[in-house]
C-alpha positions in Angstrom: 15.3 202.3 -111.6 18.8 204.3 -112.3 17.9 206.5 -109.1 17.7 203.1 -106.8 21.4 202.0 -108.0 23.9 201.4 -105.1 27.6 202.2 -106.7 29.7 199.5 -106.1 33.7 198.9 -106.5 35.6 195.5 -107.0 38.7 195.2 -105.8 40.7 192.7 -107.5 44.4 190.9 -107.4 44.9 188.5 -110.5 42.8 187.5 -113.5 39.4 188.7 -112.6 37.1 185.8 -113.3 34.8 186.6 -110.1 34.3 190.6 -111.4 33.6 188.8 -114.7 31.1 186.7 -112.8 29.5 190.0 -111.9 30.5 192.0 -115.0 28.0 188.9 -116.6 25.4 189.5 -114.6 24.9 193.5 -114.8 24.6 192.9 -118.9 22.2 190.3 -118.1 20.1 192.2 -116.1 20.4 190.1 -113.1 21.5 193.2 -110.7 19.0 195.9 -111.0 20.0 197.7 -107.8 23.8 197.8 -108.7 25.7 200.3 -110.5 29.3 199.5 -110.7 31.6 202.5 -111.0 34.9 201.5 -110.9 37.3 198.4 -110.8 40.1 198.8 -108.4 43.1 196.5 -108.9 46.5 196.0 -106.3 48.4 194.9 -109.6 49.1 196.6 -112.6 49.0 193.4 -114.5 46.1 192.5 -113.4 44.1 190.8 -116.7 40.9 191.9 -114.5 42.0 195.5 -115.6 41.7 194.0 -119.3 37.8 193.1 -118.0 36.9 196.2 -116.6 37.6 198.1 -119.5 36.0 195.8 -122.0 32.7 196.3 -120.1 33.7 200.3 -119.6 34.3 200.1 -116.3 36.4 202.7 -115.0 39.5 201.0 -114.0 42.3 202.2 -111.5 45.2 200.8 -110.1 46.5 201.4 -106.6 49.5 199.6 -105.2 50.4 199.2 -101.9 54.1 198.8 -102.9 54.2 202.1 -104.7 52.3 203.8 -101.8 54.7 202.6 -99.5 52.7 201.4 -96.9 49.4 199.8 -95.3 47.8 203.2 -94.3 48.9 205.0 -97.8 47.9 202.0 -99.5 44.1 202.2 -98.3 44.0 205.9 -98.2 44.4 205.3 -102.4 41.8 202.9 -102.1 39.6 205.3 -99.7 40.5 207.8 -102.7 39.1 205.9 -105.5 36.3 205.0 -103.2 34.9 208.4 -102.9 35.6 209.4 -106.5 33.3 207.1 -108.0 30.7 207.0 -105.5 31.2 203.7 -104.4 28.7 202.7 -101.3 29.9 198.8 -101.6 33.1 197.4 -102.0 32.5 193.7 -103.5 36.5 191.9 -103.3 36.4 189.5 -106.0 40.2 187.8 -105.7 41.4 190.9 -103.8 44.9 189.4 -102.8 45.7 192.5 -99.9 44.6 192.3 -95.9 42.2 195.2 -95.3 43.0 196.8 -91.9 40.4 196.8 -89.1 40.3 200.5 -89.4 39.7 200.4 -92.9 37.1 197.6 -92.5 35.4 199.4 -89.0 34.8 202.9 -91.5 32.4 200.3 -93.9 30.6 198.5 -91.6 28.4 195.6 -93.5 29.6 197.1 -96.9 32.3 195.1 -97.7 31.4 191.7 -99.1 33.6 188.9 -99.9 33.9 185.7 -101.4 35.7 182.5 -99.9 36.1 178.8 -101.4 34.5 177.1 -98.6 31.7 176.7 -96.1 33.0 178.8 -93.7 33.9 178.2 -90.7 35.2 175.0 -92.3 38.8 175.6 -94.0 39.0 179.9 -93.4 40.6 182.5 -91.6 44.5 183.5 -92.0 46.7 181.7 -94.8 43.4 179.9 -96.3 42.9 181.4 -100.1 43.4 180.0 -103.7 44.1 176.2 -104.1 45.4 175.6 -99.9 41.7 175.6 -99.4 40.6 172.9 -101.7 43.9 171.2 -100.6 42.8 170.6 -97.3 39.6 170.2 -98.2 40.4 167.3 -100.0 43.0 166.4 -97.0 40.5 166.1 -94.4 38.0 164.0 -96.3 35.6 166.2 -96.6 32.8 165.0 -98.5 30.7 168.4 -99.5 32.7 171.7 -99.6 31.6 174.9 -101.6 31.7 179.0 -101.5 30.7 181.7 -99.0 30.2 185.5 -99.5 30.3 187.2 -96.3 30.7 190.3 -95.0 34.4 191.6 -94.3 35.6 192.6 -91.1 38.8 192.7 -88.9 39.0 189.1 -88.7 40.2 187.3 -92.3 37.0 185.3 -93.4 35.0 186.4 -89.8 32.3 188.6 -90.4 28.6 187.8 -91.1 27.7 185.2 -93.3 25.0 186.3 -96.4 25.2 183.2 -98.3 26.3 180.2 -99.3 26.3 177.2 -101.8 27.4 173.9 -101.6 29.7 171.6 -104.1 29.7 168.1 -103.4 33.3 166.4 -103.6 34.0 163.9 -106.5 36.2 160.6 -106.3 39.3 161.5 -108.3 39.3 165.9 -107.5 42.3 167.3 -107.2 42.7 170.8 -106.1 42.4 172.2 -109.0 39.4 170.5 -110.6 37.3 171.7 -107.4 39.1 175.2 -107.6 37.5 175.5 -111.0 33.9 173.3 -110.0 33.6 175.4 -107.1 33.9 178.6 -108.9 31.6 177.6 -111.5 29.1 176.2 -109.3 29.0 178.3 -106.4 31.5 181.9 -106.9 30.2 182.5 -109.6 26.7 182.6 -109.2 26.5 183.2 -105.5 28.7 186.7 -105.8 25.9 188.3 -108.4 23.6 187.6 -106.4 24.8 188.4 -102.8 25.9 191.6 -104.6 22.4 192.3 -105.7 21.1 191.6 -102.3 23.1 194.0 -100.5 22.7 196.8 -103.2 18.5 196.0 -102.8 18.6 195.8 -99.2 20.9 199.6 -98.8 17.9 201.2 -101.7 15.6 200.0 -99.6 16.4 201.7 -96.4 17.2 205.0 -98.2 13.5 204.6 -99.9 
């Protein structure tokens, strides 16, 4: 099987529990067509750093303050990307806006993961607890997770899966933050991953 392995790379802002979600699911056996070669974080603080390296990871940090700008930024990215062999790039709380001409040079290779049924509560300024916030606003009565595919519009490109999270009486945002990732992120991210990674070996078979 170690031939049919796509490499992936997850980019990742903050604590990391998504790439653990993943991390979980390579030692359980649940991704067969995934290898993943590196962990690429925005912050040097990152606790997802911490993760990476616990499952010996390769684990790099590139800063877009540091690089100075947007372009030098993703060139570090691009960097790392080539490095390790990375065909996917999974973004797993990646708090940076990829530029459409990073996006257009991985077409249907970049996969995300949003707190919502898109199109319901997505697109520009809608990430971490504003999403279950206006979830919760609206009234809605079933909300969940997405993993798409990322392209130049924020939370626009193709859709690969989704779960759904009913709404309790009494949620706040952050009780649904945390039942929606346990519910949906988690296991839907695997498992999207997994499908891509199968679905790439499969045409290079």
């Amino acid at each position: 099987m170690a031939d049919n392995k796509i490499g992936a790379a997850v980019l990742v802002s903050g604590g990391g529990t998504n790439l653990q979600a993943i991390i979980d699911a390579a030692e359980a056996g649940k991704l067969p067509h995934v290898s993943l070669r590196a962990v690429i974080s925005s912050k040097a603080d990152a606790y997802a750093l911490e993760r990476a390296k616990k499952a010996g990871i390769p684990a790099f940090v590139v800063s877009k303050k540091a690089a100075g700008s947007q372009e030098a930024f993703e060139a570090g990215i691009e960097e790392k990307l080539v490095q390790c062999g990375a065909e996917v790039i999974v973004l797993a709380g990646f708090m940076c806006i990829l530029s459409a001409e990073f996006t257009a040079r991985h077409p249907e290779r970049i996969i995300n993961v949003h707190p919502s049924l898109i199109p319901s509560f997505c697109g520009k300024g809608y990430y971490g607890l504003k999403v279950h916030e206006e979830a919760l606003k609206y009234g809605v009565k079933v909300t969940g997770a997405t993993v798409h595919f990322v392209n130049e519009i924020p939370d626009g490109g193709r859709i690969i899966a989704q779960k759904a999270v009913k709404i309790r009486e009494g949620d706040t945002p952050e009780k649904l933050q945390k039942r929606v990732m346990r519910e949906a992120e988690w296991k839907l991210l695997p498992a999207a991953l997994e499908q891509v990674c199968a679905g790439i070996a499969a045409q290079k078979r």
